[in-house]
N, CA, C and O atoms as a GROMACS GRO file, in nm:
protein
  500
    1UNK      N    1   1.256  -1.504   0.253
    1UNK     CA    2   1.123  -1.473   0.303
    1UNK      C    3   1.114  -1.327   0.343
    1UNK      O    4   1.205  -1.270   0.404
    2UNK      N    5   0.998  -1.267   0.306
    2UNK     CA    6   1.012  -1.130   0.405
    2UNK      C    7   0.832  -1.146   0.475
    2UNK      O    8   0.729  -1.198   0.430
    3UNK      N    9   0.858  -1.088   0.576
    3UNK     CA   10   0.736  -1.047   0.659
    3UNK      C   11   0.698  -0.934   0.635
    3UNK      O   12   0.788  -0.850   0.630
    4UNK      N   13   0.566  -0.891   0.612
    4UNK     CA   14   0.488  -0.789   0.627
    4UNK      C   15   0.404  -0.759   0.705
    4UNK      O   16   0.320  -0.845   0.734
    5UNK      N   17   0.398  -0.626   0.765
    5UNK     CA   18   0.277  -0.622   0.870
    5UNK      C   19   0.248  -0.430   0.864
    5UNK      O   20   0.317  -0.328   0.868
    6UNK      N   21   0.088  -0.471   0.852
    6UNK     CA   22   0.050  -0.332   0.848
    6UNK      C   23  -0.013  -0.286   0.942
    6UNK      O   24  -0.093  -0.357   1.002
    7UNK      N   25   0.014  -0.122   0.986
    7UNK     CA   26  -0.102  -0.094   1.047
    7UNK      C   27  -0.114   0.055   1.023
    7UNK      O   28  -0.050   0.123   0.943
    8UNK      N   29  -0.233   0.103   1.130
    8UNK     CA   30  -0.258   0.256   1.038
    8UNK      C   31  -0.413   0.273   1.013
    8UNK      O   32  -0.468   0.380   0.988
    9UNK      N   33  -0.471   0.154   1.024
    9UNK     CA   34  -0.609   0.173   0.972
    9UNK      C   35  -0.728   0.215   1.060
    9UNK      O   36  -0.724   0.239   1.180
   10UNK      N   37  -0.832   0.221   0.980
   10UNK     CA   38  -0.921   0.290   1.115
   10UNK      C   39  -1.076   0.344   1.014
   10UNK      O   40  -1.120   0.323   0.901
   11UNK      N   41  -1.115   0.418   1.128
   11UNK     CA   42  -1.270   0.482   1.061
   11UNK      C   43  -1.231   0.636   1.053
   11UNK      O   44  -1.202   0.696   1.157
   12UNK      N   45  -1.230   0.685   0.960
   12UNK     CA   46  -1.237   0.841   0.973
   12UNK      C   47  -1.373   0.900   0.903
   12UNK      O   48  -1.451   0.819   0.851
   13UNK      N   49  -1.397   1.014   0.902
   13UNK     CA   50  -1.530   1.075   0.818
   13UNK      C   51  -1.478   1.127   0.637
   13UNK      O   52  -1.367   1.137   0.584
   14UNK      N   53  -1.574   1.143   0.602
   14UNK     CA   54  -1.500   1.164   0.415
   14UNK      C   55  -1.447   1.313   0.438
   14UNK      O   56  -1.493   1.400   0.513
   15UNK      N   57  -1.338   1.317   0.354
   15UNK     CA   58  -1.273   1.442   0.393
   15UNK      C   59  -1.100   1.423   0.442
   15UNK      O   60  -1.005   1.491   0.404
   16UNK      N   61  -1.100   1.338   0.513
   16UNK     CA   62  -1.039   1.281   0.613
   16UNK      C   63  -0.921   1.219   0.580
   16UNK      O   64  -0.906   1.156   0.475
   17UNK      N   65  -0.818   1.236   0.685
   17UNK     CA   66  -0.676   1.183   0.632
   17UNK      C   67  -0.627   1.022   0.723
   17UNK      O   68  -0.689   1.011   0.829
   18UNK      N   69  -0.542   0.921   0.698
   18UNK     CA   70  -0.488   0.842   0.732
   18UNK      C   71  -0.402   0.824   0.667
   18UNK      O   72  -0.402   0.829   0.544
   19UNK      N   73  -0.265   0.789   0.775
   19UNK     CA   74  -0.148   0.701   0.682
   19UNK      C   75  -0.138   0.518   0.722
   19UNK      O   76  -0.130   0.493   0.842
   20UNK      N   77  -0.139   0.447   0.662
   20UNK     CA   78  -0.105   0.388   0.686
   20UNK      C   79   0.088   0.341   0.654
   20UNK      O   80   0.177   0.390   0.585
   21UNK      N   81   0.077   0.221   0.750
   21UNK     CA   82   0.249   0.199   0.779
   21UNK      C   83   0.265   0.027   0.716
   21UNK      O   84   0.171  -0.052   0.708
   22UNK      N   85   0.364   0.008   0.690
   22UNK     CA   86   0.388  -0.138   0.653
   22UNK      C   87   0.530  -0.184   0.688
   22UNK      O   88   0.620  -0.203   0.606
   23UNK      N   89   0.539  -0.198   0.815
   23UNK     CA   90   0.691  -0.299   0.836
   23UNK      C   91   0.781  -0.378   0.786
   23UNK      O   92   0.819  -0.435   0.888
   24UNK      N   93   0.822  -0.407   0.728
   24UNK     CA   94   0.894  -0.485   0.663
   24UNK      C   95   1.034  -0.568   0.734
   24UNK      O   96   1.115  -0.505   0.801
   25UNK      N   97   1.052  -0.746   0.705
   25UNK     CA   98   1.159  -0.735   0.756
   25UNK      C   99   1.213  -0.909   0.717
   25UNK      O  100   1.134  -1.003   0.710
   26UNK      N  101   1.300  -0.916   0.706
   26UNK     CA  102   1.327  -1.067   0.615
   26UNK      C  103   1.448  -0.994   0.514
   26UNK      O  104   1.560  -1.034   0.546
   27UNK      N  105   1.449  -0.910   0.417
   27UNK     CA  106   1.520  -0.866   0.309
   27UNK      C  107   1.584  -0.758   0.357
   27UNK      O  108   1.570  -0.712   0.470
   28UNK      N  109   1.682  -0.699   0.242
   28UNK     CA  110   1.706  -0.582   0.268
   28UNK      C  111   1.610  -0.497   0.198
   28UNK      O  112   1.625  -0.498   0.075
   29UNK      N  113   1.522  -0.430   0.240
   29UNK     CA  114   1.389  -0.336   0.197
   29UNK      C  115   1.413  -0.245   0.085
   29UNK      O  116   1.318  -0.209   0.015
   30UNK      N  117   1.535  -0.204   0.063
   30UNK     CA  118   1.537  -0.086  -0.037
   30UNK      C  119   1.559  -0.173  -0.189
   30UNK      O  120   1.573  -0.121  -0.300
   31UNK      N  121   1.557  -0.305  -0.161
   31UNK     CA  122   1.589  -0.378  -0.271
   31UNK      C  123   1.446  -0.456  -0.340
   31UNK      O  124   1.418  -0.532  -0.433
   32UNK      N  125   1.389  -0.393  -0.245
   32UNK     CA  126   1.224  -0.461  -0.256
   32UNK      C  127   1.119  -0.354  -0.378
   32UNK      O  128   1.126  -0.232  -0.369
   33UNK      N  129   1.066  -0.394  -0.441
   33UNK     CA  130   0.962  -0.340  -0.512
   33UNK      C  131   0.823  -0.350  -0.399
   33UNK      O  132   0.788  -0.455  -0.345
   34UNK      N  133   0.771  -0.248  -0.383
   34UNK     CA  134   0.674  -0.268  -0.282
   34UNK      C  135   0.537  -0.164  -0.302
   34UNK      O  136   0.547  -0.045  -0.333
   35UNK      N  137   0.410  -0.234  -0.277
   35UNK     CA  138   0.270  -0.194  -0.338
   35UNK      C  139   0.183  -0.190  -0.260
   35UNK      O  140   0.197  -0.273  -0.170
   36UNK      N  141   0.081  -0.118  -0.253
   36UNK     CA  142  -0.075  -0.102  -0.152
   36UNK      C  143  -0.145  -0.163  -0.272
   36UNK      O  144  -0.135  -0.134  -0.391
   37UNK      N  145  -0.234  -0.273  -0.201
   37UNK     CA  146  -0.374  -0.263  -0.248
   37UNK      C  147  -0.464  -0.266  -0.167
   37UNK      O  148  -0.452  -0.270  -0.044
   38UNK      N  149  -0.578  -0.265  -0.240
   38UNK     CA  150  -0.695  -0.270  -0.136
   38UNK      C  151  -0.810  -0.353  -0.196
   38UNK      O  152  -0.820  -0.354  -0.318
   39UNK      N  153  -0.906  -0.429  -0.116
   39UNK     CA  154  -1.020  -0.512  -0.145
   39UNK      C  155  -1.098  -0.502  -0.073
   39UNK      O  156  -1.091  -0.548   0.041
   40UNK      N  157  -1.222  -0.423  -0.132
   40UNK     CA  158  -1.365  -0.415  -0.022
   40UNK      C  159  -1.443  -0.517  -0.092
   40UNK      O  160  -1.432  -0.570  -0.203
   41UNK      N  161  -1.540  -0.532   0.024
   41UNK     CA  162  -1.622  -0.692   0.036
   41UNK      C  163  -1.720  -0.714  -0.069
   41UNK      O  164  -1.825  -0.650  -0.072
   42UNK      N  165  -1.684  -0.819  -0.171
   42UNK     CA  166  -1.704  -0.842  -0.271
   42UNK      C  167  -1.670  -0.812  -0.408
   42UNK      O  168  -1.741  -0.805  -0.508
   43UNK      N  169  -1.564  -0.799  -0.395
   43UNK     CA  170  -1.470  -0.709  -0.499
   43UNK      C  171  -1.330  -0.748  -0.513
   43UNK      O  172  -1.273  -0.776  -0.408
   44UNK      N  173  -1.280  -0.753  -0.594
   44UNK     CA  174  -1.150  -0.817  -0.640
   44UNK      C  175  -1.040  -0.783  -0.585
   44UNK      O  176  -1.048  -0.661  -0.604
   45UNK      N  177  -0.915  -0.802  -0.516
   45UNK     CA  178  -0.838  -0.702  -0.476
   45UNK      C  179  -0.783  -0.594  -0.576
   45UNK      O  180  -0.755  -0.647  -0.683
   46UNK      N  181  -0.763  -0.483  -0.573
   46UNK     CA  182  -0.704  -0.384  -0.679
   46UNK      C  183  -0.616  -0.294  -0.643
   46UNK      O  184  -0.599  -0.246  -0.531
   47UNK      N  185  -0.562  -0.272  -0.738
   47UNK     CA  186  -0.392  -0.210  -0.674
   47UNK      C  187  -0.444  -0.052  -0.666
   47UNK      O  188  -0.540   0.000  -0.723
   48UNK      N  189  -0.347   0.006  -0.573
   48UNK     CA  190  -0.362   0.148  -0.502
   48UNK      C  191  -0.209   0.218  -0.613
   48UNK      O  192  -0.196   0.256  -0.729
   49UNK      N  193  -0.149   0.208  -0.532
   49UNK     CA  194   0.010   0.234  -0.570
   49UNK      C  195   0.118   0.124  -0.518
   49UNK      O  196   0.114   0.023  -0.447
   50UNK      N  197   0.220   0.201  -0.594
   50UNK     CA  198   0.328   0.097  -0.592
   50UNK      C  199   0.478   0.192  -0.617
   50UNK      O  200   0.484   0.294  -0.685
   51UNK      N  201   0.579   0.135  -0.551
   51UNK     CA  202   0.708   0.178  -0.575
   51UNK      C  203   0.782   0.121  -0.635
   51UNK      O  204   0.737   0.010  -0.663
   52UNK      N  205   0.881   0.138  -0.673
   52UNK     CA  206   0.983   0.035  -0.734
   52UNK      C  207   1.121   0.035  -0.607
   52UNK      O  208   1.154   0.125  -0.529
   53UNK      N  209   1.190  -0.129  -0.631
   53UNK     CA  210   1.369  -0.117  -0.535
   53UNK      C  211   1.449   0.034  -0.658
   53UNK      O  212   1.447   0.058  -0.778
   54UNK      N  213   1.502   0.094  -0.546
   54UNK     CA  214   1.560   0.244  -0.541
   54UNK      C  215   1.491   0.330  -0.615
   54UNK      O  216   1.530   0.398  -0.711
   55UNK      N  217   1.335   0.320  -0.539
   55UNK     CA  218   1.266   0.464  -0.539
   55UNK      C  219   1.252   0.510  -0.660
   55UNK      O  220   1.200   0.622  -0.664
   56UNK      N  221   1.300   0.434  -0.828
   56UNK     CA  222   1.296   0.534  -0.913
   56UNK      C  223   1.156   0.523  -0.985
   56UNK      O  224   1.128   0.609  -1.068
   57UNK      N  225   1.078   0.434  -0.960
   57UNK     CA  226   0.921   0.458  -1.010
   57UNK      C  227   0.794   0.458  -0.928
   57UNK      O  228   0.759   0.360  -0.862
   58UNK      N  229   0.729   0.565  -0.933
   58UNK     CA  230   0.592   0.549  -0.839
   58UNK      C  231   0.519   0.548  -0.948
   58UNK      O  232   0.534   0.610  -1.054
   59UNK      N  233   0.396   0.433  -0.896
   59UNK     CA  234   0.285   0.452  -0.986
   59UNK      C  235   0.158   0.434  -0.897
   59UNK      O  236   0.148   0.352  -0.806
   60UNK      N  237   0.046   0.537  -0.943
   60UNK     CA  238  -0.078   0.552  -0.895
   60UNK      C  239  -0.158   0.445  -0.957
   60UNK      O  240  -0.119   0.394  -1.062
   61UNK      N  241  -0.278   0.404  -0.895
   61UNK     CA  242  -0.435   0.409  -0.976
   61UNK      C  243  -0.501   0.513  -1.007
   61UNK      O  244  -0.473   0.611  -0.939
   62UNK      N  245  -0.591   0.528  -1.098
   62UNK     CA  246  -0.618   0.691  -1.115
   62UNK      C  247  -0.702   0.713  -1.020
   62UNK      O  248  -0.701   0.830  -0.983
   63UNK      N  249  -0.771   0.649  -0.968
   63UNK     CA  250  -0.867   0.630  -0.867
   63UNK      C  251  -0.822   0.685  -0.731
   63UNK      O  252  -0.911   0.733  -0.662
   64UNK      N  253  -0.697   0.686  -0.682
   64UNK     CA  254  -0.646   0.743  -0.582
   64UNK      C  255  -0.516   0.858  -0.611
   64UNK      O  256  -0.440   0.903  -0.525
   65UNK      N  257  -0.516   0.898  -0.790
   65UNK     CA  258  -0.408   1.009  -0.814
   65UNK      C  259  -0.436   1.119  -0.746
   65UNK      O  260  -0.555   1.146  -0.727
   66UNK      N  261  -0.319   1.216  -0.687
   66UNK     CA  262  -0.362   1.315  -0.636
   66UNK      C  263  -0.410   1.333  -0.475
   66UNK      O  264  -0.406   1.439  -0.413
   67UNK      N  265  -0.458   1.190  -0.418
   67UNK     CA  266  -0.470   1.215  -0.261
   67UNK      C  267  -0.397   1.145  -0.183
   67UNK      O  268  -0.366   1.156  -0.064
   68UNK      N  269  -0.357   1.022  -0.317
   68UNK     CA  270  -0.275   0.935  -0.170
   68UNK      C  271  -0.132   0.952  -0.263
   68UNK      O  272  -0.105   1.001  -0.373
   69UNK      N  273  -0.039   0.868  -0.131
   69UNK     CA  274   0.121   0.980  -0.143
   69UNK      C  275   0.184   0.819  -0.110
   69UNK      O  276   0.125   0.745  -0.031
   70UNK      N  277   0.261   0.793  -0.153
   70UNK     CA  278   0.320   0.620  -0.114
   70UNK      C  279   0.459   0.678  -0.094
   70UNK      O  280   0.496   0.777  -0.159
   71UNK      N  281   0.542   0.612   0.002
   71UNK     CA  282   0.667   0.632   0.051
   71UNK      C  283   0.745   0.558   0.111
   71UNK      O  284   0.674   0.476   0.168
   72UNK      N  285   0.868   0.534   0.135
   72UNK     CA  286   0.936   0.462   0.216
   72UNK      C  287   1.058   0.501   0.263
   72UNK      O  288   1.149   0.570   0.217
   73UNK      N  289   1.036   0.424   0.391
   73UNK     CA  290   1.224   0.465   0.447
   73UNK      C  291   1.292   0.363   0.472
   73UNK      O  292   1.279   0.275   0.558
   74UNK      N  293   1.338   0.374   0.422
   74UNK     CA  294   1.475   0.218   0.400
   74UNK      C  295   1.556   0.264   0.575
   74UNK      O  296   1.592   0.163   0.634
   75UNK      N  297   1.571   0.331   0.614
   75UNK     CA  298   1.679   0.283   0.743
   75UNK      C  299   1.555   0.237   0.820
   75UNK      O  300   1.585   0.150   0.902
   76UNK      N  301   1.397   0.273   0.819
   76UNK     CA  302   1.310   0.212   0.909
   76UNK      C  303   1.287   0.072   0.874
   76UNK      O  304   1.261  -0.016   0.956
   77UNK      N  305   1.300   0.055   0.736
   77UNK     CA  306   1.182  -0.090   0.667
   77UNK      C  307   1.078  -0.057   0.675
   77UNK      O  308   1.006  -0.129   0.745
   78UNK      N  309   1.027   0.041   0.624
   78UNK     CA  310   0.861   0.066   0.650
   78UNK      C  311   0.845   0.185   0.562
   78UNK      O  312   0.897   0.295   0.548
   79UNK      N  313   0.709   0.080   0.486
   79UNK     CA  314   0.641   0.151   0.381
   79UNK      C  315   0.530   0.219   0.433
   79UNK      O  316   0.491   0.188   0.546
   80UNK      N  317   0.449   0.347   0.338
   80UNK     CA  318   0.388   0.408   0.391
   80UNK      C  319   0.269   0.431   0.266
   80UNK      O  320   0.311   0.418   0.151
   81UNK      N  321   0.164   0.455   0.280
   81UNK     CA  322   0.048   0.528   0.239
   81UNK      C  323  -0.022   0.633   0.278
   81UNK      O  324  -0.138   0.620   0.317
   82UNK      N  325   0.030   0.734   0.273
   82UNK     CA  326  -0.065   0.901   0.317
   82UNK      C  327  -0.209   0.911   0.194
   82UNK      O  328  -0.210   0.925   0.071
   83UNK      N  329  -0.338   0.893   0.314
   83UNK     CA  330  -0.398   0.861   0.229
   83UNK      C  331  -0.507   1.081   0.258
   83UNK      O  332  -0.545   1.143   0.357
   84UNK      N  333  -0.506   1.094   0.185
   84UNK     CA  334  -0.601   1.248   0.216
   84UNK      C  335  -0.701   1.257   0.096
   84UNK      O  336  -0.688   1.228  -0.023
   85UNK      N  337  -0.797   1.302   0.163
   85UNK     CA  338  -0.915   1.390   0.127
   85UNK      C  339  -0.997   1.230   0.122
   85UNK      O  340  -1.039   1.202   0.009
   86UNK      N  341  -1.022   1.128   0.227
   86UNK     CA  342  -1.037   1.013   0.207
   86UNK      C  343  -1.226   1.034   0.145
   86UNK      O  344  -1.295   1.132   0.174
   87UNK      N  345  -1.271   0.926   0.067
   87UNK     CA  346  -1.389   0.881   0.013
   87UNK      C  347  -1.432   0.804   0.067
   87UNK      O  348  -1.348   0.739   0.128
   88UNK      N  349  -1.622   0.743   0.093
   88UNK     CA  350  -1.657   0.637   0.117
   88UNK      C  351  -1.564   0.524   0.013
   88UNK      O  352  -1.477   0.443   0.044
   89UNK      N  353  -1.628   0.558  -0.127
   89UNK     CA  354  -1.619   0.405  -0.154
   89UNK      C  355  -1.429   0.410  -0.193
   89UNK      O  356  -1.400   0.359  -0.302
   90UNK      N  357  -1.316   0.463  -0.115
   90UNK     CA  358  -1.215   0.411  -0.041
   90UNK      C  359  -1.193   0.279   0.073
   90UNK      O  360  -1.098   0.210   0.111
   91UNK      N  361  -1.350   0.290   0.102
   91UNK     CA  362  -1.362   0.197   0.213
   91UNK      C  363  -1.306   0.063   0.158
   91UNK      O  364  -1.348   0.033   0.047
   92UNK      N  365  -1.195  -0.044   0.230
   92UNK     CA  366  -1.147  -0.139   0.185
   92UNK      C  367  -1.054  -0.195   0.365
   92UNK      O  368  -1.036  -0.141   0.474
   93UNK      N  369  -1.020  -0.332   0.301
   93UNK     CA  370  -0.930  -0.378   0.389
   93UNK      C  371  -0.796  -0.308   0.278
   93UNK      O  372  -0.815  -0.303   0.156
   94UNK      N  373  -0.678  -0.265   0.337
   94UNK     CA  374  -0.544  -0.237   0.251
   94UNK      C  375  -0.435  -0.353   0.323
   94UNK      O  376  -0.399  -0.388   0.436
   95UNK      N  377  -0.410  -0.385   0.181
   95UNK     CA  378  -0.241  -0.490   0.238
   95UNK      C  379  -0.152  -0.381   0.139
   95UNK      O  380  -0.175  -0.299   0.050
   96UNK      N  381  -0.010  -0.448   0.232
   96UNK     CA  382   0.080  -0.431   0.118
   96UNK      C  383   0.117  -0.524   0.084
   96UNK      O  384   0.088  -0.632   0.136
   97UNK      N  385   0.209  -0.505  -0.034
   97UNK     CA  386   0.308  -0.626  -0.108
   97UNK      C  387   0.422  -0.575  -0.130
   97UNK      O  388   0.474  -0.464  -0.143
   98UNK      N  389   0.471  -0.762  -0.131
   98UNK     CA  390   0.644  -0.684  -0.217
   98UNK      C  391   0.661  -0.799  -0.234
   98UNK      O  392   0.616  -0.903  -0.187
   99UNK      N  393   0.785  -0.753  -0.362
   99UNK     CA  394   0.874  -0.828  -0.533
   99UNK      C  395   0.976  -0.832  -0.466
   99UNK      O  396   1.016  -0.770  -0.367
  100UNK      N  397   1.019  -0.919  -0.535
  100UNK     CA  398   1.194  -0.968  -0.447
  100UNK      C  399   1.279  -0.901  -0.618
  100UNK      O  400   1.370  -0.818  -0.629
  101UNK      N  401   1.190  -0.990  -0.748
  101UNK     CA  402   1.255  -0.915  -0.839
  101UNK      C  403   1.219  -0.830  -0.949
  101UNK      O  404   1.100  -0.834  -0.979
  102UNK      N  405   1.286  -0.763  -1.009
  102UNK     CA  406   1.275  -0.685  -1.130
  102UNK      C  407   1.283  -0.536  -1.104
  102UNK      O  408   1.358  -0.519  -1.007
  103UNK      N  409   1.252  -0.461  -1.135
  103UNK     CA  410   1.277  -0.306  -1.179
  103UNK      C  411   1.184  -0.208  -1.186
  103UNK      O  412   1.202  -0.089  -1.163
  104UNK      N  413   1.037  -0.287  -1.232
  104UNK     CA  414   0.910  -0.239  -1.233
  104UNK      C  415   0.796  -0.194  -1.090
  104UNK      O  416   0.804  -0.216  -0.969
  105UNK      N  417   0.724  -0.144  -1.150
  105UNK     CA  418   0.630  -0.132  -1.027
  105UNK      C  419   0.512  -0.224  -1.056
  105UNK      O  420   0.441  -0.159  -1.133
  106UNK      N  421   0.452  -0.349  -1.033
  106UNK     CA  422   0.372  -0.428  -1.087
  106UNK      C  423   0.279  -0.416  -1.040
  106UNK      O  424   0.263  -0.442  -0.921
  107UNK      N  425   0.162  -0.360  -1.136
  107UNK     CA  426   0.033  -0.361  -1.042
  107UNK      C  427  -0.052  -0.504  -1.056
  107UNK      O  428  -0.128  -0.498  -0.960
  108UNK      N  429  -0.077  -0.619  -1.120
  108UNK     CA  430  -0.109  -0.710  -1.062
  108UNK      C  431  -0.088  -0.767  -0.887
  108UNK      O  432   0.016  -0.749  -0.823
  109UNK      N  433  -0.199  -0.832  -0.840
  109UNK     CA  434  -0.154  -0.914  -0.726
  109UNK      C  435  -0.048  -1.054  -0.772
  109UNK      O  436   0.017  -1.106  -0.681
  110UNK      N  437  -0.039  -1.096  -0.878
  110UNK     CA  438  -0.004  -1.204  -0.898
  110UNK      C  439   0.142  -1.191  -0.932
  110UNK      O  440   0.218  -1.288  -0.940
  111UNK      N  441   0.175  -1.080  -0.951
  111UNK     CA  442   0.310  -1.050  -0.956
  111UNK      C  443   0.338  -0.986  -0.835
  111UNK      O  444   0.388  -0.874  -0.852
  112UNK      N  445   0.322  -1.020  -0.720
  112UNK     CA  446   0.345  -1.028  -0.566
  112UNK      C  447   0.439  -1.141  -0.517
  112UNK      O  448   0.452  -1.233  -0.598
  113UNK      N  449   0.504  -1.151  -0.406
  113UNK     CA  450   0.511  -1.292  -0.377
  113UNK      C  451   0.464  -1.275  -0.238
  113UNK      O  452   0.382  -1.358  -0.199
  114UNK      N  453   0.507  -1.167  -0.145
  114UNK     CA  454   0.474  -1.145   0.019
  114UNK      C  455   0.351  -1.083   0.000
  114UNK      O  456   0.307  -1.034  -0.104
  115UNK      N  457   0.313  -1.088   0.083
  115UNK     CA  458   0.196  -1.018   0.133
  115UNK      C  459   0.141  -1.009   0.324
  115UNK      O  460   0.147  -1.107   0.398
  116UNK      N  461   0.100  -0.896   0.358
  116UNK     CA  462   0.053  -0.860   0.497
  116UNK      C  463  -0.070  -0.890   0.490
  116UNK      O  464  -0.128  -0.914   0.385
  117UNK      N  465  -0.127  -0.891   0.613
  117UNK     CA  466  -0.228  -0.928   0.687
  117UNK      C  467  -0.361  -0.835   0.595
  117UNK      O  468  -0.450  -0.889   0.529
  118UNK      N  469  -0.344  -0.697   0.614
  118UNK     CA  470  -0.434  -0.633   0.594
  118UNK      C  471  -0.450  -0.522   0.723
  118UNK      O  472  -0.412  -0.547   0.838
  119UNK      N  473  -0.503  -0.417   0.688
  119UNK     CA  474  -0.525  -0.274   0.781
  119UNK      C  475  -0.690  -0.282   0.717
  119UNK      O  476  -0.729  -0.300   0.602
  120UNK      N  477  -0.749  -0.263   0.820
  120UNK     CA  478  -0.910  -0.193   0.775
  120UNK      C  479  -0.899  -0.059   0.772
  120UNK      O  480  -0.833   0.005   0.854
  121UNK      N  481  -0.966  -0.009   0.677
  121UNK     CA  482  -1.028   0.166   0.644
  121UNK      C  483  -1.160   0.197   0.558
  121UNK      O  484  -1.202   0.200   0.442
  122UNK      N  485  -1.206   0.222   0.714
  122UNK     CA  486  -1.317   0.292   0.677
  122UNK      C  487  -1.384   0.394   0.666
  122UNK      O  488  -1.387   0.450   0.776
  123UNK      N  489  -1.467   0.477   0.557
  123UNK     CA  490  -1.466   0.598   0.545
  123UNK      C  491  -1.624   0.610   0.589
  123UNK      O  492  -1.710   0.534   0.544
  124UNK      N  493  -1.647   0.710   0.677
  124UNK     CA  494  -1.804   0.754   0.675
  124UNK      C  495  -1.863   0.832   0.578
  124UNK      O  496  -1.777   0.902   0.525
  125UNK      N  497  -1.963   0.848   0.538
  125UNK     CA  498  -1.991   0.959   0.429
  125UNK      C  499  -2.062   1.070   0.529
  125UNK      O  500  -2.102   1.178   0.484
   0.00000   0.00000   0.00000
């Protein structure tokens, strides 16, 4: 089993920076494939970014290439999202996820197995 729990979220104005954080703890974390998505209200959930276990693949949405920064520190267990130059329609609840297996960075939700609560972020215009 692993637990997830995020936080980090909030209201900022467009322009605007947030990181969010994602705890991790059940596994050993650096062995984890682990992903942001996000789902605003009425809308499908859709993947942000994603890492791969030992750091060797990041992958964006193009939708957030270039402002947001995904990271992790294995001696913390905690994943990260530096999100900058934030947009309204950024506005979403964000979870993370994480893969127990494979090599890839999977952007489906269905190739998830954990999942967190959710962080709200909201952007003003």
């Amino acid at each position: 089993q692993v637990q997830l729990v995020e936080s980090g979220g909030g209201l900022v104005q467009a322009g605007g920076s947030l990181r969010l954080s994602c705890a991790a703890s059940g596994r050993t974390f650096s062995t984890l494939a682990m992903g942001w998505f996000r789902q605003a209200p009425g809308k499908e959930r859709e993947f942000v970014a994603g890492i791969s276990r030992g750091d060797l693949i990041i992958y964006y949405a193009d939708s957030v290439k270039g402002r947001f920064t995904i990271s992790r520190d294995n001696a913390k267990n905690t994943l990260y999202l530096q999100m900058n130059t934030l947009k309204p329609e950024d506005r979403a609840t964000y979870y993370c996820a994480a893969r127990l297996l494979g090599s890839s960075v999977p952007i489906t939700p269905y190739e998830y197995g954990y999942w967190g609560q959710g962080t709200q972020v909201t952007v003003s215009s």
